[in-house]
KENU-939276 format. One record per residue (C-alpha): x, y, z; residue in three letters. Coordinates in nm, 2 decimals, always signed. Layout:
N
X|Y|Z|ALA $
...
***
This chain:
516
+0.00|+0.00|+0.00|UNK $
+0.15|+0.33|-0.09|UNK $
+0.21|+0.55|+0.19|UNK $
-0.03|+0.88|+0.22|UNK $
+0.26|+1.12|+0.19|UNK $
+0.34|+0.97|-0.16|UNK $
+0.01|+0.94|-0.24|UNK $
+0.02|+1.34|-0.15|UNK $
+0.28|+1.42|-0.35|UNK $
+0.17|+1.23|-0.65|UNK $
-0.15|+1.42|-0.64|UNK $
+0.02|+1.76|-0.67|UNK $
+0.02|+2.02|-0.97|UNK $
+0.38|+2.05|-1.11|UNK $
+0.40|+2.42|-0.93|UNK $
+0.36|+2.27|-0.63|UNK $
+0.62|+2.00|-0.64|UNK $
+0.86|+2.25|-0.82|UNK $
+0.76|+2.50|-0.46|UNK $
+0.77|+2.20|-0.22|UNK $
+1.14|+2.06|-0.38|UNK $
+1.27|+2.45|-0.32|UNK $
+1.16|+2.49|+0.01|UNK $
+1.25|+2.11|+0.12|UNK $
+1.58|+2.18|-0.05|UNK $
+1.63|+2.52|+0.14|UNK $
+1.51|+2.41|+0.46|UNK $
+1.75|+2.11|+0.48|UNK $
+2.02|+2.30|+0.43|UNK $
+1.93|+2.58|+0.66|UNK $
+1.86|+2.30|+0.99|UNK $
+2.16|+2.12|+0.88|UNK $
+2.38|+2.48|+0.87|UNK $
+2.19|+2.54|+1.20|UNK $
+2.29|+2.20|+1.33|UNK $
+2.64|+2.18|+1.27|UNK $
+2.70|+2.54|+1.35|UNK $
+2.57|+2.46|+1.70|UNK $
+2.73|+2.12|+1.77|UNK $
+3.12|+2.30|+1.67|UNK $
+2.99|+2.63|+1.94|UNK $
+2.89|+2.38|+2.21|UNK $
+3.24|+2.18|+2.13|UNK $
+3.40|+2.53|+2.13|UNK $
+3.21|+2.61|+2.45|UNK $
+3.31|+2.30|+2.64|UNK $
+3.68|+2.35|+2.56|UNK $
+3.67|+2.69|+2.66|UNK $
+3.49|+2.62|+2.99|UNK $
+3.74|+2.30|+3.07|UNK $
+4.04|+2.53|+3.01|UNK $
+3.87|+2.80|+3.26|UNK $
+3.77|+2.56|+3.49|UNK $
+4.09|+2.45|+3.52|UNK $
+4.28|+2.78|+3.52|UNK $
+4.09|+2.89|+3.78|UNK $
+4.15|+2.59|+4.01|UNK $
+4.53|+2.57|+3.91|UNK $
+4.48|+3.01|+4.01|UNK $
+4.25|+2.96|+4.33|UNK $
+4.54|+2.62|+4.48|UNK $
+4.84|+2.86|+4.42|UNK $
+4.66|+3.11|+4.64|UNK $
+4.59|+2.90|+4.92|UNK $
+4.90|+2.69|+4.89|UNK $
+5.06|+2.89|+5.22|UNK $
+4.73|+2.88|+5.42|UNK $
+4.67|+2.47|+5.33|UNK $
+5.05|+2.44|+5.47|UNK $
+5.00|+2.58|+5.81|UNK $
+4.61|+2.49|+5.86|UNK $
+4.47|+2.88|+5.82|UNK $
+4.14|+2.73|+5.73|UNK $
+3.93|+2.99|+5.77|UNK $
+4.15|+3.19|+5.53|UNK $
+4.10|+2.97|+5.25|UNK $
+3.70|+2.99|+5.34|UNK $
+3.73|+3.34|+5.28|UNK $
+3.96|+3.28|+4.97|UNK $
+3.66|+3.04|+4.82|UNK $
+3.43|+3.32|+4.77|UNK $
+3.57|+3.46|+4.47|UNK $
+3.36|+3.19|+4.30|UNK $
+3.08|+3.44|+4.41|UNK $
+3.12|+3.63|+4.10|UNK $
+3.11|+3.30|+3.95|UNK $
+2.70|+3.27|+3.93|UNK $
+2.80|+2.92|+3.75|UNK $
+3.02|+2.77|+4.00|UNK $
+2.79|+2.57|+4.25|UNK $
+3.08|+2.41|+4.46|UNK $
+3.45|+2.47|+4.54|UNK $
+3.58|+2.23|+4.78|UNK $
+3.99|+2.22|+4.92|UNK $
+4.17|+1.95|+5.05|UNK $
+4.45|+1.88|+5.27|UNK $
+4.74|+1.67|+5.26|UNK $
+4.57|+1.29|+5.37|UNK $
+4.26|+1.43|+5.13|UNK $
+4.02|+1.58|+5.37|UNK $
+3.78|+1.83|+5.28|UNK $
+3.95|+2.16|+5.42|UNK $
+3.77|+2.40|+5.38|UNK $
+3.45|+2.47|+5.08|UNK $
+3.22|+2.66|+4.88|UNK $
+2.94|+2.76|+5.01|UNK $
+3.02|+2.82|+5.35|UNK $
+2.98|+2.49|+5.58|UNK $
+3.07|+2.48|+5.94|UNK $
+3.26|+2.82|+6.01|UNK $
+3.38|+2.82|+6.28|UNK $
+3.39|+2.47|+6.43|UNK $
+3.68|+2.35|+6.59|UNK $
+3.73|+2.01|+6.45|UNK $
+3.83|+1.98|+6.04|UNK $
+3.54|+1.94|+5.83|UNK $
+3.47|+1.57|+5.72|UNK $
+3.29|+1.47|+5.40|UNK $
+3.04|+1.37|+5.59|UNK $
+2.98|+1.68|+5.70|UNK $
+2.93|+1.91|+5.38|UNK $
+2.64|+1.86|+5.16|UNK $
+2.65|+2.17|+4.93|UNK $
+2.28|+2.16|+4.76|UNK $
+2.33|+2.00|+4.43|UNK $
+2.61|+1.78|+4.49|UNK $
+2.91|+1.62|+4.79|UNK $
+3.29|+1.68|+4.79|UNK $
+3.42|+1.41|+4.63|UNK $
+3.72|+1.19|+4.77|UNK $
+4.06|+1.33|+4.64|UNK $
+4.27|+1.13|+4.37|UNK $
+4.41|+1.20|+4.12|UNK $
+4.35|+1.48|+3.80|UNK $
+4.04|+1.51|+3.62|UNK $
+3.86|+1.76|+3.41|UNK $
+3.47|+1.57|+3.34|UNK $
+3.14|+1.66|+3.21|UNK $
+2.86|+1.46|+3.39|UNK $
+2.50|+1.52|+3.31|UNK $
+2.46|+1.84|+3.45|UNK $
+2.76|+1.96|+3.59|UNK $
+3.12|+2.01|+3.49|UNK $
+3.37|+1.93|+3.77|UNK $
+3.78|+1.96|+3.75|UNK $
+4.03|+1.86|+4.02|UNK $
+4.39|+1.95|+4.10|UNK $
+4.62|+1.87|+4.31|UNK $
+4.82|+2.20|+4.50|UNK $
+5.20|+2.20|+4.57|UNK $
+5.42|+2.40|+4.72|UNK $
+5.76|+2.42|+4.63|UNK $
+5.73|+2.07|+4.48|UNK $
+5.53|+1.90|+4.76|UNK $
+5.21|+1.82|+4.77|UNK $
+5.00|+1.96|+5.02|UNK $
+4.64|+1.93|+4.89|UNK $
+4.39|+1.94|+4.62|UNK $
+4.11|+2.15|+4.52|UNK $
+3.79|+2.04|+4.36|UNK $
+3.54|+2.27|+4.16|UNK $
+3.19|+2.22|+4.04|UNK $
+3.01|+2.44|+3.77|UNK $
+2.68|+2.40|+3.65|UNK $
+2.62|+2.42|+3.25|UNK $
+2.41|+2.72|+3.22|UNK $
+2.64|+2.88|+3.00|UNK $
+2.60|+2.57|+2.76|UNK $
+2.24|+2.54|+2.81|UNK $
+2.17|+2.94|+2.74|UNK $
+2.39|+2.90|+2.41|UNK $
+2.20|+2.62|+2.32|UNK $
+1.86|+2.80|+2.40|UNK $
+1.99|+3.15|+2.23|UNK $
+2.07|+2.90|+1.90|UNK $
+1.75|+2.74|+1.88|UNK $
+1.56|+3.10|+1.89|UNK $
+1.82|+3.20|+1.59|UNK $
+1.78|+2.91|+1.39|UNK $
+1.40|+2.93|+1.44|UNK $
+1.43|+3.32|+1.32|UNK $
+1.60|+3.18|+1.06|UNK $
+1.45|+2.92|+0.93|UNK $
+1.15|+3.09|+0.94|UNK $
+1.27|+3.36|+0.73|UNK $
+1.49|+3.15|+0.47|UNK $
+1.14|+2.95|+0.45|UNK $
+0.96|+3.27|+0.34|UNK $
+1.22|+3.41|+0.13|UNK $
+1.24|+3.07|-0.05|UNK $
+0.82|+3.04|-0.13|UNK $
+0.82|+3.35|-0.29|UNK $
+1.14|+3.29|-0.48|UNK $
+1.03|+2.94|-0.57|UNK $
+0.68|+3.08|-0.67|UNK $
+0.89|+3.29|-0.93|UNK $
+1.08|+3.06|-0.99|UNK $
+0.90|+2.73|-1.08|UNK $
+0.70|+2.99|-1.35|UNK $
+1.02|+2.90|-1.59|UNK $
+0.98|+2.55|-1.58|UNK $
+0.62|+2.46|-1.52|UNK $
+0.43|+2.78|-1.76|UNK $
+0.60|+2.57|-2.02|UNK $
+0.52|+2.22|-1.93|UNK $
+0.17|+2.29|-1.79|UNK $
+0.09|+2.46|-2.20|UNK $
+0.20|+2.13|-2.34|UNK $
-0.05|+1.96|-2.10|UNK $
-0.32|+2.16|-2.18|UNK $
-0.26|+2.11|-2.51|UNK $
-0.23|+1.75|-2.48|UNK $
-0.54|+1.71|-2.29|UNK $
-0.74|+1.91|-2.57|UNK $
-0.58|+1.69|-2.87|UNK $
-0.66|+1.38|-2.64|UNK $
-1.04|+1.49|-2.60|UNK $
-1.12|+1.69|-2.95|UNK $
-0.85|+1.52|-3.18|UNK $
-0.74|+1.83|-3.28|UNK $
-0.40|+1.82|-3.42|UNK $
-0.31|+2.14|-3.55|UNK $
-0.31|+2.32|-3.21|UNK $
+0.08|+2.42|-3.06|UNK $
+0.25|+2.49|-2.80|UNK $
+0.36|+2.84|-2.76|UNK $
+0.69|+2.93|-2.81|UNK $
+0.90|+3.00|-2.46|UNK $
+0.96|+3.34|-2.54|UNK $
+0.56|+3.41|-2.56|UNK $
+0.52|+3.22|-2.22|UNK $
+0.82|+3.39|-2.02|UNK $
+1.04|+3.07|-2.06|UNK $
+1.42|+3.07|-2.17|UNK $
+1.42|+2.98|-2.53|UNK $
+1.76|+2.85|-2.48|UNK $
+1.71|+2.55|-2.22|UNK $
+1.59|+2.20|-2.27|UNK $
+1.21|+2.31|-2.21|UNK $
+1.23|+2.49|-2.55|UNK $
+1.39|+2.17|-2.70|UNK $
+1.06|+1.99|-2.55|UNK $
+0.83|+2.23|-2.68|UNK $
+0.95|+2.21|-3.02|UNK $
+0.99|+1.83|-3.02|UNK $
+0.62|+1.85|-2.90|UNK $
+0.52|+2.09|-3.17|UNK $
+0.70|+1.87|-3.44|UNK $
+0.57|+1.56|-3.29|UNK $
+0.20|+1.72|-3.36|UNK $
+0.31|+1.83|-3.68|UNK $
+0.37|+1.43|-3.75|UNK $
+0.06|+1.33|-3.64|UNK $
-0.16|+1.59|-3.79|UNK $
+0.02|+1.45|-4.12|UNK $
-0.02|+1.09|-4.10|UNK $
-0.39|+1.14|-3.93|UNK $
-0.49|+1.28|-4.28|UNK $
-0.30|+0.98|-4.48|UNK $
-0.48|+0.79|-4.24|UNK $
-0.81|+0.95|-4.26|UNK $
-0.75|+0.89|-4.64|UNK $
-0.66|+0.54|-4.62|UNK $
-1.00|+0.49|-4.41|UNK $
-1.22|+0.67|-4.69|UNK $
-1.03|+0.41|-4.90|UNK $
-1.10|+0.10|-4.67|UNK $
-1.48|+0.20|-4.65|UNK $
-1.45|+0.19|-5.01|UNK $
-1.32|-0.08|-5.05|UNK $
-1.47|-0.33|-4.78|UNK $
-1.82|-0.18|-4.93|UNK $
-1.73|-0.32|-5.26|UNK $
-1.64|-0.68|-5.11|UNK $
-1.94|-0.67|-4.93|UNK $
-2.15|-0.58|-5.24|UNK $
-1.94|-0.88|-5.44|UNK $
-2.03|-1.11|-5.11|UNK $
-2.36|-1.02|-5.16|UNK $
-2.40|-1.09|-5.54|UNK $
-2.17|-1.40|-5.46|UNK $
-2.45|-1.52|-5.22|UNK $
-2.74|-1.44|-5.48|UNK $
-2.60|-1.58|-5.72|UNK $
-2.50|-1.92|-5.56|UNK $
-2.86|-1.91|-5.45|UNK $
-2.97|-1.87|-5.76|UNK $
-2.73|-2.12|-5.93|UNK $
-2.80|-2.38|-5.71|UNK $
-3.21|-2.35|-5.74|UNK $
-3.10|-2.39|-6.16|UNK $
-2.89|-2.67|-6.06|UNK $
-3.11|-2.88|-5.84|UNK $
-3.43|-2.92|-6.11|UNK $
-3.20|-3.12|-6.37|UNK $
-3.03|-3.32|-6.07|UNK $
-3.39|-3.43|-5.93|UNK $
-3.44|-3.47|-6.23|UNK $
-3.14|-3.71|-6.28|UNK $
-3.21|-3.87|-5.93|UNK $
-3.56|-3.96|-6.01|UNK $
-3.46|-4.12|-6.34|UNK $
-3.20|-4.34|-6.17|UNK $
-3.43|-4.43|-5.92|UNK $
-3.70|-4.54|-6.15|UNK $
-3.39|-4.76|-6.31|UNK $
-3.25|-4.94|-6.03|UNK $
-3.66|-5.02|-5.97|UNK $
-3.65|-5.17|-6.29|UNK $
-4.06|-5.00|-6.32|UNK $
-4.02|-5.06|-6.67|UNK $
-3.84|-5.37|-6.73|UNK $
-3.59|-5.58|-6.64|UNK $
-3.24|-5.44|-6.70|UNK $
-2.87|-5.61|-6.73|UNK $
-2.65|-5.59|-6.38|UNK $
-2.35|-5.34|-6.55|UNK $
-2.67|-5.06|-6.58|UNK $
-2.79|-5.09|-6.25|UNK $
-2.48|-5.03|-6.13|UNK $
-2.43|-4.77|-6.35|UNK $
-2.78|-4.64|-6.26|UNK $
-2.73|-4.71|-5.88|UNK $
-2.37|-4.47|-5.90|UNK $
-2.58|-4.18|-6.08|UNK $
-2.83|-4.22|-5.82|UNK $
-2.59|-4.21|-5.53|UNK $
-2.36|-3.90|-5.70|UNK $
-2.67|-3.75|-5.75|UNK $
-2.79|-3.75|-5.43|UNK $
-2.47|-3.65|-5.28|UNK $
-2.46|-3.37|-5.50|UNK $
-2.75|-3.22|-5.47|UNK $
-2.64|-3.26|-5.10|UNK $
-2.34|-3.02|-5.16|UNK $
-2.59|-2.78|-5.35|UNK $
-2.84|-2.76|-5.06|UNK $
-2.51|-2.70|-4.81|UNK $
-2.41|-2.43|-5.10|UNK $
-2.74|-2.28|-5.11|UNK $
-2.78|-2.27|-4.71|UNK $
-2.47|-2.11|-4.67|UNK $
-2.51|-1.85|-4.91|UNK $
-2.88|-1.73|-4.71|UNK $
-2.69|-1.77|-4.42|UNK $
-2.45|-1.53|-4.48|UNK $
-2.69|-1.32|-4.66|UNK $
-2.93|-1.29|-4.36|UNK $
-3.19|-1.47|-4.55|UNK $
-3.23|-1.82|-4.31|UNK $
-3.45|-1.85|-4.13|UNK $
-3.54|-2.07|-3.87|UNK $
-3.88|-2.29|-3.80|UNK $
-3.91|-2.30|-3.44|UNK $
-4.11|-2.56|-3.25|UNK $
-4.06|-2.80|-2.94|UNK $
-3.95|-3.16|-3.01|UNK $
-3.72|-3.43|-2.81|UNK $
-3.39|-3.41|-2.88|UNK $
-3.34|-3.78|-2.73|UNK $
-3.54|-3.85|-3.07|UNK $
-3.35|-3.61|-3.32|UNK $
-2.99|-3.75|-3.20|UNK $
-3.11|-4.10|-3.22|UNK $
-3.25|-4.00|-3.59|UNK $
-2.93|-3.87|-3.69|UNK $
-2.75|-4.19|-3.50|UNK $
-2.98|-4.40|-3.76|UNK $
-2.88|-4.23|-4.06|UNK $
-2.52|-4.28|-4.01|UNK $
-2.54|-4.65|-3.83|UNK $
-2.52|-4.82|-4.22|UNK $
-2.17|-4.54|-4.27|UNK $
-2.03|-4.66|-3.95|UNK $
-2.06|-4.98|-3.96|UNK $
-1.91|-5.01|-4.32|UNK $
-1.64|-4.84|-4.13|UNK $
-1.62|-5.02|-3.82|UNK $
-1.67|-4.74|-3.61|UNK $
-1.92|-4.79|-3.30|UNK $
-2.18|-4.45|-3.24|UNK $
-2.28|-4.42|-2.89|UNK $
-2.46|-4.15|-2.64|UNK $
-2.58|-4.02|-2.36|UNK $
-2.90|-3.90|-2.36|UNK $
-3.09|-3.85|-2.02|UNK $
-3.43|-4.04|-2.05|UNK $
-3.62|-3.73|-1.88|UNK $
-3.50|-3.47|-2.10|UNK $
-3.66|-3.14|-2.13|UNK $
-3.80|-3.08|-2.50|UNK $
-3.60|-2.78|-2.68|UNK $
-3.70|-2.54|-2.83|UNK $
-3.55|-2.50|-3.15|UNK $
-3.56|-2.54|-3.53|UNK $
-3.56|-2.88|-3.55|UNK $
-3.46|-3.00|-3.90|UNK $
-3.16|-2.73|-3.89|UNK $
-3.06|-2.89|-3.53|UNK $
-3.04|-3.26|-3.71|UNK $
-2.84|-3.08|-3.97|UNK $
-2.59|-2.95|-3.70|UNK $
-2.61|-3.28|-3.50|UNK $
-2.56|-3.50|-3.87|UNK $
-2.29|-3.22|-4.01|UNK $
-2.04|-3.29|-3.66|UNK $
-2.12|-3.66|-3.64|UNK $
-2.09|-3.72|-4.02|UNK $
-1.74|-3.54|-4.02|UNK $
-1.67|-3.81|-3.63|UNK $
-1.76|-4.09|-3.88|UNK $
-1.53|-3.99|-4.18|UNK $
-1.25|-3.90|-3.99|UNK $
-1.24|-4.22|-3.75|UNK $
-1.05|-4.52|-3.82|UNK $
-1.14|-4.86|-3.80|UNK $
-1.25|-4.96|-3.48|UNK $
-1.26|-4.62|-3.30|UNK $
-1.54|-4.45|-3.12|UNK $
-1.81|-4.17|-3.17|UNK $
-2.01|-4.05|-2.90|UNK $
-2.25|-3.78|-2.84|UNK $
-2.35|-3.68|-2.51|UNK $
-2.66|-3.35|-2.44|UNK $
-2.72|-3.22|-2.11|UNK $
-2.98|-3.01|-1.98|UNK $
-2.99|-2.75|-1.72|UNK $
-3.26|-2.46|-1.60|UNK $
-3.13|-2.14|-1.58|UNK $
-3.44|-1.95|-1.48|UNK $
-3.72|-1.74|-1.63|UNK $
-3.82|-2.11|-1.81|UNK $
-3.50|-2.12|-2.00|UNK $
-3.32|-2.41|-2.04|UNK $
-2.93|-2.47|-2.11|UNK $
-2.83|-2.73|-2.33|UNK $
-2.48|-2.86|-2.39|UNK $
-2.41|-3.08|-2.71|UNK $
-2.09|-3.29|-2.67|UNK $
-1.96|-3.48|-2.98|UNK $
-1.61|-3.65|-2.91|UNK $
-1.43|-3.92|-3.18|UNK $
-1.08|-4.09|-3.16|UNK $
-1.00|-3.98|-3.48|UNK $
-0.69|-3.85|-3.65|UNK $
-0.71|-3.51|-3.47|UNK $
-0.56|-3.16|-3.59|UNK $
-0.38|-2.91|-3.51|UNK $
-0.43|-2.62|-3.32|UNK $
-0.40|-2.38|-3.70|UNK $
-0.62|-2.63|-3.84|UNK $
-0.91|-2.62|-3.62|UNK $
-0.93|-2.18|-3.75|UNK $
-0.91|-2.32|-4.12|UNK $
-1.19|-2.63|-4.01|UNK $
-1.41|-2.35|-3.98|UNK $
-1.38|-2.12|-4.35|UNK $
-1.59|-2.20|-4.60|UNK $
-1.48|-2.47|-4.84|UNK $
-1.16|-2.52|-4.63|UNK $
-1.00|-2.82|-4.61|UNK $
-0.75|-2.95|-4.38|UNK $
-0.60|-3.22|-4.67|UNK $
-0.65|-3.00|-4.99|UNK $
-0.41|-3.22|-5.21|UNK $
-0.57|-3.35|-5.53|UNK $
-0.56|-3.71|-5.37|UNK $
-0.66|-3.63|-5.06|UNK $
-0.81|-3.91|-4.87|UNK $
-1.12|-3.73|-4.74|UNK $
-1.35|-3.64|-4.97|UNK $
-1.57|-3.35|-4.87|UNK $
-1.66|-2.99|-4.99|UNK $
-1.51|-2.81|-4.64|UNK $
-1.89|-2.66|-4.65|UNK $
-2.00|-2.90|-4.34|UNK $
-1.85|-2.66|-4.02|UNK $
-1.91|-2.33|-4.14|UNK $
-2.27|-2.41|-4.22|UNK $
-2.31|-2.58|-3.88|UNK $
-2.12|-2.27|-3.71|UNK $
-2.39|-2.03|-3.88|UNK $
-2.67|-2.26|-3.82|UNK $
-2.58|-2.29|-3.46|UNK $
-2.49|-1.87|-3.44|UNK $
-2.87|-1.83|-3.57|UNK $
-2.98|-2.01|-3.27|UNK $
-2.79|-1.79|-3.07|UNK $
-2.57|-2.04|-2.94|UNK $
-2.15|-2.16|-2.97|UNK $
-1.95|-2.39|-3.11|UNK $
-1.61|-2.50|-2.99|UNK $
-1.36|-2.73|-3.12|UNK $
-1.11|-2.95|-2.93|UNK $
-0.87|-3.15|-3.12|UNK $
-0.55|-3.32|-3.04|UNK $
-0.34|-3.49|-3.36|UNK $
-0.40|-3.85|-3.35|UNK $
-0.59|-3.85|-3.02|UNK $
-0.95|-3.72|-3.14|UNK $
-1.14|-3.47|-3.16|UNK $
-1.42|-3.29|-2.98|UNK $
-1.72|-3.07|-3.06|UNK $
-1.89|-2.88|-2.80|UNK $
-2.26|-2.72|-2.89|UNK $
-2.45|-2.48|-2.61|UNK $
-2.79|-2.36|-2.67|UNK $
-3.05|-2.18|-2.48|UNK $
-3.41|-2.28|-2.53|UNK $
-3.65|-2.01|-2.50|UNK $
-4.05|-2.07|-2.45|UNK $
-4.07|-1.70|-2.56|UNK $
-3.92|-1.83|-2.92|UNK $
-4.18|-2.02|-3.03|UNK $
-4.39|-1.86|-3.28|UNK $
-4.76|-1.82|-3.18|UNK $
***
């Protein structure tokens, strides 16, 4: 999830971003000025108040050296308050030889007779601590330095001295109000500067949005991008270079949307024309094949009458003569009826007859029609057919042709001792509709993925060779695709080379289809 800063800044004009990156930029380097300035004063401060610190103990020891020696204690209490000009020092304390508090600052015990003890002084923010050897030390609030005193090269005592860090802590305090001043006022001067600014870079970029967003929403090509100089920009910098690559980009466009609106006209043109050819193509196939089929009924009904012998006894090399006109006959005029179906088909001029009939009865119609074919062929046609199936509602003799188109091609494309099958199932869907699912598997030779888009062109064939092995017009799919398409339903083909093949049919039967 992106985080709602980001999400912020995505969401912000180009003058903004240009303002915020100014400012950000300034302010960084103002609070990291500000930072570093104030970390080397309070290192600069520290040294400084070690080295006095420690002056003034090495000072204060060399003064009270003599009284230390001889035990004048109470002039080395008086001595001690010198640090009362010293606001900052909180304790002063002065040892003797064995490391006994001597004598301190503030005041404790004037005037008692016996040497003060440790134990005795408790100055208000901290104790004397025991005497050992040098230090100069920064604890958290204090800063405390002890030296030894010596007199003529002997040691006769020490003196400890305590100061608080006010001095730090008021630099520290007098920074913060500066840098807040400061900040404050870099922050302001930088807006205002950044306003002017950003007007360089984003008057220039925010045109060519503008004029991108009108191109995008009215197609207009021929609008530009001022020039910098007309918009305040530098017409020296890269935002010139992008304006006129943006101009001459339009320029490009506006040209090849005109070739293109050309080529269009053309295209219209043209794919009128192919429909108007597709259209006398149909009509005339339509009409062709109405020409064509009196003559071959003709023929058919003539071959018939011979292979009856109605008029006499004929020798066996005429009858089979007779009985192959018959049969080419018939499967002619078979190819002429699949011609002229597809050609109203794609003309918009089928129709369909819909009524309600089993389809438990039209599969095992079209099952008896090819049962002679398969077993010629050796091929074994079962299904699977619920015994309580809902009638559908449909065009009936155009759903045998579907059924009797797929399972004809299982049949012809099956070797030897493979398997057809055809399995419908049923199920409501509501509003008295009913879903139907047609499944027609083989174990035939299969084909190829590119194979199965050709299976479905008119008069393509997946073996086009002169001596191909199966015969057929390629007219069988496509007519059972538009058939099926007028019934408002799909077809969809699975096949696998030398595995099989199978066809799968969905319809919707509609009570509100049948006609009245």
């Amino acid at each position: 999830m992106m985080h709602p800063l980001k999400r912020h800044f995505k969401s912000m004009s180009i003058k903004q971003r240009l303002a915020l990156m100014i400012l950000s930029v300034s302010l960084f380097s103002v609070v990291l000025t500000s930072v570093i300035i104030t970390m080397i004063g309070i290192y600069n401060l520290r040294e400084n108040l070690s080295n006095e610190m420690e002056l003034s103990a090495s000072i204060v020891g060399e003064r009270n050296r003599f009284a230390i020696k001889i035990g004048r204690r109470d002039d080395v209490s008086n001595n001690l308050q010198v640090f009362k000009v010293r606001p900052a020092v909180v304790k002063a304390c002065v040892y003797d030889k064995q490391g006994h508090v001597f004598a301190m600052y503030p005041i404790v015990g004037i005037g008692s007779p016996e040497p003060v003890k440790n134990s005795d002084v408790a100055a208000p923010e901290l104790e004397c601590p025991e005497a050992g050897r040098q230090y100069t030390r920064f604890s958290e609030k204090f800063l405390e330095t002890f030296r030894h005193i010596y007199l003529r090269g002997e040691r006769v005592g020490g003196i400890y001295i305590a100061s608080d860090l006010r001095d730090i802590d008021a630099y520290i305090e007098k920074q913060i109000i500066t840098a807040f001043v400061v900040i404050v006022s870099v922050c302001l001067i930088a807006y205002f500067l950044a306003m002017r600014l950003q007007r360089s870079i984003s008057s220039p970029v925010l045109k060519m949005a503008d004029t991108a967003l009108h191109v995008s929403i009215y197609k207009d090509y021929s609008v530009r991008v001022p020039k910098p100089e007309d918009i305040g920009a530098d017409s020296t910098n890269e935002i010139a270079t992008l304006i006129d690559a943006f101009n001459s980009m339009l320029s490009e466009i506006e040209s090849r949307d005109g070739t293109l609106q050309k080529k269009n006209i053309e295209l219209e043109r043209a794919k009128e024309e192919a429909e108007s050819a597709n259209m006398s193509k149909s009509r005339f196939l339509a009409s062709i094949s109405h020409e064509l089929r009196t003559p071959l009924n003709a023929i058919i009904g003539f071959s018939s009458i011979i292979t009856s012998q109605l008029f006499g006894a004929i020798n066996e090399k005429y009858y089979e003569y007779a009985e192959d006109i018959h049969d080419s006959g018939l499967h002619l005029l078979e190819i002429i009826n699949d011609i002229l179906d597809l050609s109203k088909a794609e003309a918009g001029k089928l129709t369909l007859e819909m009524e309600e009939f089993s389809v438990e009865k039209a599969v095992k119609k079209c099952i008896t029609i090819l049962s002679e074919r398969a077993l010629r062929g050796n091929i074994t046609i079962s299904s699977d057919i619920a015994p309580d199936m809902p009638y559908l509602i449909a065009d009936r003799v155009r759903f045998i042709q579907i059924i009797l188109n797929v399972m004809s091609n299982a049949v012809k494309f099956t070797e030897p001792g493979g398997r057809v099958n055809i399995s419908v199932d049923s199920q409501p869907i509501g509003n008295n509709k009913t879903h139907y699912k047609v499944v027609i598997s083989d174990t035939g030779i299969g084909m190829s993925p590119s194979d199965i888009d050709k299976a479905f062109q008119s008069f393509g064939q997946i073996d086009s060779g002169l001596n191909r092995k199966y015969e057929g017009t390629g007219l069988g799919l496509p007519l059972t695709k538009k058939l099926v398409e007028l019934h408002n339903g799909t077809i969809r083909l699975e096949s696998e080379v030398g595995i099989g093949t199978t066809v799968r049919i969905q319809f919707v039967s509609d009570p509100a289809n049948l006609v009245n």
